[in-house]
C-alpha positions in Angstrom: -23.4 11.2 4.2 -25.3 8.5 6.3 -24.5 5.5 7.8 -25.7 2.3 6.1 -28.6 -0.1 8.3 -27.3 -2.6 10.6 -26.7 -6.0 8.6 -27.5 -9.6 9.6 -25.9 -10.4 12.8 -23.3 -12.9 12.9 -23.6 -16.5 14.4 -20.8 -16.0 16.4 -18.9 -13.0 17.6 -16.2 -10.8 15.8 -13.2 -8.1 16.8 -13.6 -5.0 14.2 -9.2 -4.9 14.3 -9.1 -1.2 13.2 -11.6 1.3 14.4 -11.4 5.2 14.8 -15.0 6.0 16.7 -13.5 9.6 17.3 -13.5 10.8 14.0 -16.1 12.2 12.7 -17.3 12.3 8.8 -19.2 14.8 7.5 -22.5 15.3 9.9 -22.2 11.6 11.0 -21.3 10.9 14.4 -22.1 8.1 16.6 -21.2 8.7 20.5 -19.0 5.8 21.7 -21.7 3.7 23.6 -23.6 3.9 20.9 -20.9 2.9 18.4 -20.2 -0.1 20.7 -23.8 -0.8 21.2 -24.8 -1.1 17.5 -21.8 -3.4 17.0 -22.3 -5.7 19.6 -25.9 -5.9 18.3 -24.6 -7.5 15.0 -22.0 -9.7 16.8 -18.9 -7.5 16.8 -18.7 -7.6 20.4 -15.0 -6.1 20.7 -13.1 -2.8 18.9 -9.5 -2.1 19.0 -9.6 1.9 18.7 -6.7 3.7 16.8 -5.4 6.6 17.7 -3.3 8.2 14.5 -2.3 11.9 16.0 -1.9 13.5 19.5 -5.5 13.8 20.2 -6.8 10.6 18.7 -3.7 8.8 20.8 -5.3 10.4 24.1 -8.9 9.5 23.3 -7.8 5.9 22.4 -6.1 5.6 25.4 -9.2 6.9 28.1 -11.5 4.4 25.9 -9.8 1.7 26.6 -9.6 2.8 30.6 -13.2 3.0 30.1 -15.0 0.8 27.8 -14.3 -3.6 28.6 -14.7 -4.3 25.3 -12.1 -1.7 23.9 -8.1 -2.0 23.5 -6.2 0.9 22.6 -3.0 1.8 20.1 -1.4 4.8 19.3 1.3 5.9 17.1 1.9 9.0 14.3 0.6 8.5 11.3 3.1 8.1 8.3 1.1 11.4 7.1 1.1 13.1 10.5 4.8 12.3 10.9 5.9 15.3 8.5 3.6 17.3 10.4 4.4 17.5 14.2 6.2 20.6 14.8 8.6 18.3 17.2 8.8 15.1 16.3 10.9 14.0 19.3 8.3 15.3 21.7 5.8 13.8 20.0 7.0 10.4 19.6 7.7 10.6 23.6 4.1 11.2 24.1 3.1 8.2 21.8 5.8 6.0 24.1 3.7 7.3 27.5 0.5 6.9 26.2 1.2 3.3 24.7 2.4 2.0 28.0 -0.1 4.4 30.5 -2.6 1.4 31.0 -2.7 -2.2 30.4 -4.8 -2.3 27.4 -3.0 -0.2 25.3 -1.9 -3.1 23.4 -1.0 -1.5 20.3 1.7 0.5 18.3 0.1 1.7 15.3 -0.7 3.1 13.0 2.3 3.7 11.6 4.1 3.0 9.0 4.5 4.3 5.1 2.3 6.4 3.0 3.0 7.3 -0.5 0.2 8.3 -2.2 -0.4 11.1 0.3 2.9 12.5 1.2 5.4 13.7 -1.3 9.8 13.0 -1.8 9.7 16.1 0.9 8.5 13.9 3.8 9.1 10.7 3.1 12.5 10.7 5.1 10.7 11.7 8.4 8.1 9.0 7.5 10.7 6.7 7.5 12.5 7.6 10.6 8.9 7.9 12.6 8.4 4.1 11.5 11.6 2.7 12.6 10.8 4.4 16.2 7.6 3.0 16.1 9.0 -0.7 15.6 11.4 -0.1 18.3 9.0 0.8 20.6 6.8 -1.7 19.6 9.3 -4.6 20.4 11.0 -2.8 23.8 7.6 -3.1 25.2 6.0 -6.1 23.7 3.1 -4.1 21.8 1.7 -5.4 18.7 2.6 -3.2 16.1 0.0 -2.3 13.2 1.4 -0.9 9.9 -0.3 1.4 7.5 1.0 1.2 4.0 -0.3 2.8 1.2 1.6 2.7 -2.4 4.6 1.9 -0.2 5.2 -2.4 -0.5 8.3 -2.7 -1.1 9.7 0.5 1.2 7.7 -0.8 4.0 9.2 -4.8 3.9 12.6 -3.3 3.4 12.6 -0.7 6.6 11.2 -3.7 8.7 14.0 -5.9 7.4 16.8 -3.6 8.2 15.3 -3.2 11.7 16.1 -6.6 12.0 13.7 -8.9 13.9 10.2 -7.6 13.3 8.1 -7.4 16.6 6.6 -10.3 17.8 3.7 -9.6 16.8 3.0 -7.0 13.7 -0.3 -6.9 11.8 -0.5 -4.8 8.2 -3.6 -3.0 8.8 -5.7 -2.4 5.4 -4.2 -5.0 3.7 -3.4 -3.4 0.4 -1.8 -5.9 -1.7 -1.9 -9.0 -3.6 -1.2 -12.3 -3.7 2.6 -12.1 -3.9 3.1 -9.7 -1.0 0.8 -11.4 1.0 3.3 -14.2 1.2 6.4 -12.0 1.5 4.2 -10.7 4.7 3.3 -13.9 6.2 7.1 -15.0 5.3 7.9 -12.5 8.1 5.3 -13.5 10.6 2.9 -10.6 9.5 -1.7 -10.9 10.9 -3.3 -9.9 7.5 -6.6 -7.8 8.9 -8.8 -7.1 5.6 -11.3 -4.2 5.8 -14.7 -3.1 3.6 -12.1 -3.1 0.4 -11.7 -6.7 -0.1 -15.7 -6.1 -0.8 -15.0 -3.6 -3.7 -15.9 -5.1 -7.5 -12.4 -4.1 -8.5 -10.8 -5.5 -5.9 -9.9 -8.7 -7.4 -6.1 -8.9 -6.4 -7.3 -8.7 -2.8 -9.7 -11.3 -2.7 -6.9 -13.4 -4.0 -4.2 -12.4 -1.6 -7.3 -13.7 1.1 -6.9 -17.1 -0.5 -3.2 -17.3 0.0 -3.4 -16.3 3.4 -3.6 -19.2 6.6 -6.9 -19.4 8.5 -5.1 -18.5 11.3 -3.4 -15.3 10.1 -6.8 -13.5 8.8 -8.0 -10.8 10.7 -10.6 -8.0 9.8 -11.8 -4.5 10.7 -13.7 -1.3 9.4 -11.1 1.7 9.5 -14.4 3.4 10.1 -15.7 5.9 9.6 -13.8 5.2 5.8 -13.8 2.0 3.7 -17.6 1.2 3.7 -18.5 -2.5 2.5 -20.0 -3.3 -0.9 -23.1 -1.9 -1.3 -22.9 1.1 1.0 -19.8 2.0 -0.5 -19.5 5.9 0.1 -21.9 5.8 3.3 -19.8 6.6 6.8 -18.5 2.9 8.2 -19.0 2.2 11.7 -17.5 -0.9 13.4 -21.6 -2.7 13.4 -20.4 -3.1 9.4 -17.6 -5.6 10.0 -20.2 -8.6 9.4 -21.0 -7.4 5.5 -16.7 -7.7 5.1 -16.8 -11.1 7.1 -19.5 -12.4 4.9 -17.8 -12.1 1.6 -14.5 -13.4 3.0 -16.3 -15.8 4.1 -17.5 -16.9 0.2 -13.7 -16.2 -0.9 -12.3 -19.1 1.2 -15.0 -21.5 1.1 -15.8 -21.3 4.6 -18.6 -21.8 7.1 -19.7 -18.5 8.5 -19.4 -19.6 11.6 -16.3 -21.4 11.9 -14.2 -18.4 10.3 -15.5 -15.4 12.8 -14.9 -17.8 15.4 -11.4 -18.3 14.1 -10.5 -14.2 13.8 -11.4 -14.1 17.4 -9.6 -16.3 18.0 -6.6 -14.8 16.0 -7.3 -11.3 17.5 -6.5 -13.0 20.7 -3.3 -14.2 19.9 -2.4 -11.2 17.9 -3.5 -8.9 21.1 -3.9 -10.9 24.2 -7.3 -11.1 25.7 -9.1 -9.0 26.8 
């Protein structure tokens, strides 16, 4: 695998939403200040790094003591979840590292995965996600969800949790048109990644029509979900302005004007930084 050439930069600058710089793909690896260096290049001048298990939760939370232009979140993966040999220990050192420092502003990922984990684990899936709310609302973190095959589970957990958190972003938007609205009916930040790119990817480009200027986010996942044409190649965060580009086309909107709008909506969805 290789990582695609640094596009066009941007006229103005960008947050990549959903970043993993730890993991690496294959042979690929960029070191973090290199990461952050090619991306600011191109106009994404800010990353909010996820951390999914133990490990990436730690990492996440020393770059965002050390890096300005980095926030942090943490949580258990809805496919680590069923892995932890002690989820109650686990899920305590998610709650220390989310509140350790200032700039761990985010709960997540979590959430439901379907297409990954089997009947067997989907009860502790469900159980990790409802602790991951709480915890996102008794300490006023956003909360980012992953949801893969899992719509429908994933509205009707948050609804029986009552309130969602104040603020709660559905990482990887996944859906169409229809469940777009049943998201932003609940207050939901729809951040679109490099799939909203993809030729058969129709019913996403549609739910980014539905969706308020001012509830549009975007990200990379990197290193997965490469933009259309270097779909396959390792994603960094320095792609986020091929993703912006096309979104931009689907709404009919100036370049400009919508990445200075997602920055804008990072900051209300995060808090500045």
């Amino acid at each position: 695998m290789t990582f695609p050439p640094l596009p066009e930069p941007l006229p103005a600058p960008v947050v990549d939403n959903h970043c993993h710089i730890d993991i690496v793909r294959g042979d690929d690896e960029l070191a973090v200040a290199d990461a952050l260096a090619k991306a600011d290049a191109v106009g994404v001048t800010r990353i909010v790094q996820i951390g999914c298990d133990l490990p990436g939760a730690r990492f996440a939370e020393q770059a965002s003591r050390e890096w300005d232009n980095v926030i942090g979140g943490a949580a258990l993966h809805p496919n680590e979840a069923p892995l932890v040999p002690d989820l109650e220990a686990a899920l305590a050192e998610i709650e220390r590292l989310v509140t350790a420092h200032p700039k761990m502003r985010v709960v997540g990922e979590t959430g439901l995965d379907y297409f990954r984990t089997g009947e067997e684990g989907r009860g502790v899936q469900a159980t990790s996600f409802r602790r991951h709310i709480d915890l996102a609302k008794r300490h006023d973190k956003t909360l980012q969800i992953h949801d893969r095959d899992a719509h429908d589970a994933i509205l009707a957990v948050l609804d029986d949790e009552g309130e969602p958190p104040a603020r709660w972003v559905m990482h990887c938007f996944s859906g169409d048109a229809d469940f777009a609205r049943r998201c932003l009916d609940r207050g939901a930040y729809l951040s679109f990644a490099g799939t909203v790119t993809f030729k058969n990817a129709a019913y996403l480009r549609e739910a980014l029509a539905v969706t308020p200027r001012d509830r549009i986010l975007v990200e990379t996942d990197a290193p997965f979900l490469t933009p259309h044409p270097h779909r396959g190649a390792t994603n960094a965060a320095y792609m986020v302005p091929t993703t912006v580009r096309v979104m931009a086309e689907v709404l009919g909107e100036d370049l400009e004007a919508l990445c200075l709008q997602i920055d804008q909506n990072t900051d209300l969805a995060y808090g500045a930084w």
